[in-house]
C-alpha positions in Angstrom: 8.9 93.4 81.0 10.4 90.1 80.6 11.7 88.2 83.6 15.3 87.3 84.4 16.6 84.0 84.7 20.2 82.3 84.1 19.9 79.1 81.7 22.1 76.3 81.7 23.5 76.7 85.0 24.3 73.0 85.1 26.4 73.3 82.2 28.3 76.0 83.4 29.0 73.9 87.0 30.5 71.1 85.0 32.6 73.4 82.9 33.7 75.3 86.3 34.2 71.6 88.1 36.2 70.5 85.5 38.2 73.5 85.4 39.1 73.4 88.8 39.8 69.8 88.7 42.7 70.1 85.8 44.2 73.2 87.9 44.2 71.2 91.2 45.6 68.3 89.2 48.3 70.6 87.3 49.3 71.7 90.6 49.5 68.5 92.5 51.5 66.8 89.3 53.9 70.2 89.9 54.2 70.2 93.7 54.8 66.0 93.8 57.0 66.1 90.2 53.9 63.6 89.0 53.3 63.5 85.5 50.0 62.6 83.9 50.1 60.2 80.3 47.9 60.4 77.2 45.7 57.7 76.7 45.5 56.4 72.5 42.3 59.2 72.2 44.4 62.0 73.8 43.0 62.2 77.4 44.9 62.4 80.4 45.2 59.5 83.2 43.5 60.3 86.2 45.4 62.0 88.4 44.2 59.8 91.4 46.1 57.2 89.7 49.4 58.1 90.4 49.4 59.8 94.3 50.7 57.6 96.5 49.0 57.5 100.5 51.4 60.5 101.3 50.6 62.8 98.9 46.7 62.2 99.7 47.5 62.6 103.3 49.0 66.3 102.6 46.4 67.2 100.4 43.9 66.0 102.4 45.9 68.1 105.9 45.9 71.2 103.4 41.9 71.0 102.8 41.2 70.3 106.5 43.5 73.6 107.2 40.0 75.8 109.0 40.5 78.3 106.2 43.7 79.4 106.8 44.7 79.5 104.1 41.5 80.1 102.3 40.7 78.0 99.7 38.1 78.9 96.7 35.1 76.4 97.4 35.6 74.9 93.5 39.1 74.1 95.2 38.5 72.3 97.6 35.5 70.2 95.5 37.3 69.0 93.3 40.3 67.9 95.9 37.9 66.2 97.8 36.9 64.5 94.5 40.6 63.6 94.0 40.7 62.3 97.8 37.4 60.5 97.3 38.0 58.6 94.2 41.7 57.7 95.4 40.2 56.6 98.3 37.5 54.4 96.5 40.1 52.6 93.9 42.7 51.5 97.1 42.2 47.6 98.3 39.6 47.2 101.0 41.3 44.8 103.5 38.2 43.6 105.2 36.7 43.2 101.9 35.7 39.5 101.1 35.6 38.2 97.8 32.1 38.2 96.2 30.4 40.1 98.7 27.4 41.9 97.5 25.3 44.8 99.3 21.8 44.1 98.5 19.0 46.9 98.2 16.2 44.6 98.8 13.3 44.3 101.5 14.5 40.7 101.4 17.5 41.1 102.0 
């Protein structure tokens, strides 16, 4: 008897990630009346480039809500992902110009 074993379960987690990103994004482009552009090849703009500090603050009180209500685990993955890259692209404040984190033992 031949064993059992699931192949390509990577691919399948990308598919599902980035099927849960375009519904979270649909819904927060409905719930904040954002719209999303095509790019010259046909993709949509990143949704993380048009919420505003508010929006990311209600998103983020939704995903901190202690399951109630529950939300699917892809959900709230790829809302953090949202939160997180919004997050990344906003002006650091107390970043100085030119500084470079360095990995080295020299360092």
């Amino acid at each position: 008897m031949a064993s059992f074993e699931v192949f390509k379960q990577g691919k399948l987690a990308d598919q599902l990630e980035e099927r849960a990103y375009e519904w979270c994004a649909w819904q927060i482009e409905e719930t904040f009346g954002l719209k999303r552009s095509k790019n010259e090849w046909g993709f949509e703009q990143p949704i993380e480039e048009l919420l505003n500090e508010e929006q990311v603050n209600a998103i983020e009180t939704y995903i901190e809500s202690d399951g109630i209500p529950w939300i699917e685990m892809y959900v709230r993955s790829a809302l953090q992902g949202i939160i997180d890259r919004w997050h990344m692209e906003q002006p650091n404040p107390d970043d100085d110009e030119g500084y470079e984190i360095s990995f080295s033992e020299d360092s």
